[in-house]
N, C-alpha and C positions, 0 to 999 in steps of 0.2 A: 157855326164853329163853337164847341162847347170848350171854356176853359176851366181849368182850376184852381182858382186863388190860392197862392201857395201861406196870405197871409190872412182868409179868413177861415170861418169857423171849422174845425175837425171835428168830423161825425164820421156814421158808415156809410153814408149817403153812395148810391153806385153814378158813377159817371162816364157818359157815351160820349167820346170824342170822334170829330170826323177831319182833322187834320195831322201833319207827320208832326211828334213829338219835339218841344225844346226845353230840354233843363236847366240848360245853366244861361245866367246874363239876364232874365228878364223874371217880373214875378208873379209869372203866370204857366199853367204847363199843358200842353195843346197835345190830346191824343190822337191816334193814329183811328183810319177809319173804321167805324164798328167797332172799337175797342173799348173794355172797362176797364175799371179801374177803381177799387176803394178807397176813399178820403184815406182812411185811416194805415193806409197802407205805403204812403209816400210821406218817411219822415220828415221833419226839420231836422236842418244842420244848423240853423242858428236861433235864440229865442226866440225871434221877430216871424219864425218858418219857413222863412227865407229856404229854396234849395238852389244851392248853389257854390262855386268852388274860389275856394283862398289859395290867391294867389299873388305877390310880390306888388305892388302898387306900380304905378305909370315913370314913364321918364321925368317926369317933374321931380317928383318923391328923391328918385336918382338923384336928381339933379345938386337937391335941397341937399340930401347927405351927403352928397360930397362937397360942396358948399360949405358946410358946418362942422364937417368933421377935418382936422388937421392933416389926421395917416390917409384919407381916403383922398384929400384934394393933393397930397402931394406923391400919391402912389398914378393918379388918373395924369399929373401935368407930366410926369417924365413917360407912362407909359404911352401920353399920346406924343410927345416929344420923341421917342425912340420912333413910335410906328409912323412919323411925319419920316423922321430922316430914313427911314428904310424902304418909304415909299416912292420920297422924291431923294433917293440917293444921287441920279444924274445930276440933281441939280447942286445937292449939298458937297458931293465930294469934291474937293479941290482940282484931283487927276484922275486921270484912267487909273483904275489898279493894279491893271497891267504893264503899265508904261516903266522903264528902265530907266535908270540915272547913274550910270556905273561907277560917275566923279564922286556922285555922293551916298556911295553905301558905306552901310550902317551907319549913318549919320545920327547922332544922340538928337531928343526931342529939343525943340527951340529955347525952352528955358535952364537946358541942361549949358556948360560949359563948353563949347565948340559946337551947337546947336545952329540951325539954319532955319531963319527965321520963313523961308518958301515949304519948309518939312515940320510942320508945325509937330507932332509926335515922333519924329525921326523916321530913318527908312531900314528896309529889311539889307538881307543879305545881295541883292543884288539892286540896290537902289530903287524900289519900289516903297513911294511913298505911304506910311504904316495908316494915317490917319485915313485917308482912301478906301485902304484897303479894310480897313476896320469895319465902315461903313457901309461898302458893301458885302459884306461878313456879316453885321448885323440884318442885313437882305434876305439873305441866303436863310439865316437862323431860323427867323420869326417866319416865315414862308415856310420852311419846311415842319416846327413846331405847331405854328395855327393846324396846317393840313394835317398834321398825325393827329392832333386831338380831335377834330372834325371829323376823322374815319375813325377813331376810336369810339367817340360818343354814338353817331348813328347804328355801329355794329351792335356796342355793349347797351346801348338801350333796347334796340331790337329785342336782344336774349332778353335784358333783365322784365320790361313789358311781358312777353310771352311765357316766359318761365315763373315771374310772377303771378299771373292772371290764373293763367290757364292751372297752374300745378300739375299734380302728381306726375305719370312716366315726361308729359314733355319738361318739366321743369327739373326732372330727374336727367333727361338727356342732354338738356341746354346745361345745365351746372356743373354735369361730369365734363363737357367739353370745357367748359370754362376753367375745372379745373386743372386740365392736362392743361392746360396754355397757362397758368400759374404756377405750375409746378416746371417750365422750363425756363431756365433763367436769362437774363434780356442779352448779354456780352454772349454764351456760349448759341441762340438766336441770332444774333449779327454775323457772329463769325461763320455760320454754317451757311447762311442767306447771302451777304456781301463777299465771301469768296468764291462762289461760285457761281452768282451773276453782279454784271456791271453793275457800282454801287450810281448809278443817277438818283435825281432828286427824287421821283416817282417811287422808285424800291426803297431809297434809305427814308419816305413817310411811311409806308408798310411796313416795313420793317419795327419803325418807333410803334407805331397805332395797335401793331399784334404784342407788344409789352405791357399797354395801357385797357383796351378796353376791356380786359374782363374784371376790372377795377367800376369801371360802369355798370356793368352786367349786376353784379355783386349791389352797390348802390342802387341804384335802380329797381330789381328784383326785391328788396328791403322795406322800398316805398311803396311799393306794388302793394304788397304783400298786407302793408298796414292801411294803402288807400283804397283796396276792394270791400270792408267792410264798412266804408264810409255813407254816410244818408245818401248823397247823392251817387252814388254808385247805386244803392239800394233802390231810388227812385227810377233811374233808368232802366233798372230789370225788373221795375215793377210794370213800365207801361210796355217791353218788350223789345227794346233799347238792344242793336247785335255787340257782340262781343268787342267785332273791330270798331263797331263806333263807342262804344266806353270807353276801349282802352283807350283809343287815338284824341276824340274830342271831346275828354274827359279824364282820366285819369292823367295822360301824359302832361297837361295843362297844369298838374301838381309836384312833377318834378322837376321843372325847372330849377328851383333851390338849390338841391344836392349835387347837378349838372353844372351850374355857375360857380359854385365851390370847387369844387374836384376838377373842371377844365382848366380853372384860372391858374389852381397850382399846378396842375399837368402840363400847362403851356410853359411853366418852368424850367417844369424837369427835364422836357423835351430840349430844351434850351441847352440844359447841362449832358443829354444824353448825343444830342450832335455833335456837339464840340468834342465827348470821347470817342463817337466814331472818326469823325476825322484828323484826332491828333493820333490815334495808332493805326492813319491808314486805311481806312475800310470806308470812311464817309466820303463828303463835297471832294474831289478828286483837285489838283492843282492841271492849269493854273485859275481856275474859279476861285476867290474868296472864301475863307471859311472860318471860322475862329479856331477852329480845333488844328486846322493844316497850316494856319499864320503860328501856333503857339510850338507847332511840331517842325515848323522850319526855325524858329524860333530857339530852340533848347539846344542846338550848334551853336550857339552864341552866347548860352547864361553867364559865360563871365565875363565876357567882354563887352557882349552889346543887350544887359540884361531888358533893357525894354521890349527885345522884339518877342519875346515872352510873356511876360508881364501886363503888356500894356490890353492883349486878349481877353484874361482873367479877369482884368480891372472892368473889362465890356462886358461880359460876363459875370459881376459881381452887378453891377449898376441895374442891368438887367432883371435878374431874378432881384433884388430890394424891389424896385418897381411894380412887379409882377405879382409880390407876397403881398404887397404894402395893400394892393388895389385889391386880390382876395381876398386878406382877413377883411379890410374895406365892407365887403361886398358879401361876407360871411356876416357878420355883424348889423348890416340892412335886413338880411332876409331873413334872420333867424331873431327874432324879438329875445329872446333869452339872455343871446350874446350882451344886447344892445347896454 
């Protein structure tokens, strides 16, 4: 088995390998059988000659910055506070959120003046306990949010990989698609899709995910584009490395970064893009939980019982802080510039 020390001497020297190639992770580079290959022809990516790919350090690293940094440990302890209580909602919420209490509707929250200290956030219109319902609405949320960004990114990277790589007519044909799906806007997309089929959770994450991923596409294609002229790209089409293994177990291992940025805060937006599908109707259907259908039963009462409005927005405001807090976090880890 002939190797190639990627950290001694470069000359032109020709070199016969008789095993399947590995580039990255180790500092040695193992050709394919009967295959050459010129020293001088597999650059370094790093002084030392190192070939191999920069990529975001280990869960420790994590660990330590958020550790050390104030916005990151306090963006990480509510976000994983939120996703505990959205997880184990049976356990967290006080009531069913369906359950009725007709003696005590609209009841003000317990610290308000005629408050009931069993209604800790007060109840809605027909005596269903708000703080319940709240919590499993933040269920409903983040479930439907994780999933639209999770089919956003696997689509939008798919195009942005391929369209990057490969170029000319396919990247021509991937980016015009990309573009008709940006140039139609996400409200007049819901309302042609959710009135015309059952809005269930299934449709209204499809629904979010076809607003988002050609924001991936776009990203992605970007990185491509600048990580195909890299050494170790280089080095794999030197020893004859196929296309789908660059892209896959190699290039894609370099965008993780711009992926962790752009989902973190797209899990946001998705956040804030639910709740207006279900306050005009077209989202999570009653009687299921929703934030957006709690705030829209809710605005029948703004003057009288303004909590049952209010108190969504406020879940919803706590939510995305969290969410921005632990992205820029998480932006400013992986990008040394920020730092």
């Amino acid at each position: 088995m002939s190797h190639l020390d990627a950290r001694g001497t470069r000359d032109n020297d020709l070199v016969v390998g008789d095993a399947v190639p590995t580039l990255v992770g180790n500092d040695a580079l193992t050709l394919e059988p009967n295959q050459a290959v010129l020293v001088a022809d597999v650059p370094p990516s790093r002084p030392d000659g190192d070939v191999s790919v920069a990529v975001p350090g280990g869960v420790g690293d994590i660990l330590q910055t958020v550790v050390t940094n104030k916005s990151a440990a306090v963006g990480a302890i509510l976000t994983a506070l939120l996703l505990f209580t959205a997880i184990a909602a049976n356990l967290v919420a006080p009531y069913d959120p369906s359950k009725q209490t007709p003696a005590a509707r609209l009841a003000p929250p317990a610290f308000m003046p005629g408050g009931r200290a069993e209604f800790l956030l007060g109840t809605d219109g027909v005596g269903r306990d708000l703080l319940s319902r709240l919590i499993y609405g933040l269920r409903i949320s983040l479930a439907v949010s994780f999933s639209a960004v999770l089919l956003a990114i696997v689509v939008g990277v798919l195009f942005g990989l391929f369209a990057g790589y490969f170029g000319g007519w396919v990247d021509a044909i991937l980016m015009r698609i990309t573009d008709i799906q940006l140039g139609i806007p996400f409200v007049v997309l819901a309302l042609a899709v959710l009135a015309t089929v059952k809005p269930t959770p299934p449709v209204i994450v499809v629904v979010l995910s076809l607003s988002a991923w050609p924001i991936y596409a776009r990203v992605i294609r970007a990185t491509v584009l600048a990580e195909k002229g890299a050494d170790y790209v280089l080095a794999a089409r030197a020893v004859g490395a196929r296309p789908g293994r660059i892209i896959f177990n190699y290039i894609a291992r370099n965008i993780l970064p711009p992926i962790l940025i752009v989902g973190t805060i797209d899990i946001a937006t998705m956040v804030i893009w639910e709740a207006l599908l279900g306050f005009i109707g077209i989202g999570i259907q009653p009687p299921t939980p929703s934030w957006g259908n709690i705030m829209a039963d809710g605005k029948e009462y703004i003057l009288t019982a303004w909590w049952v409005a209010v108190e969504p927005g406020v879940a919803i405001f706590i939510t995305l802080f969290s969410l921005n807090l632990l992205g820029d976090s998480l932006q400013k880890y992986i990008d040394p510039r920020l730092r």
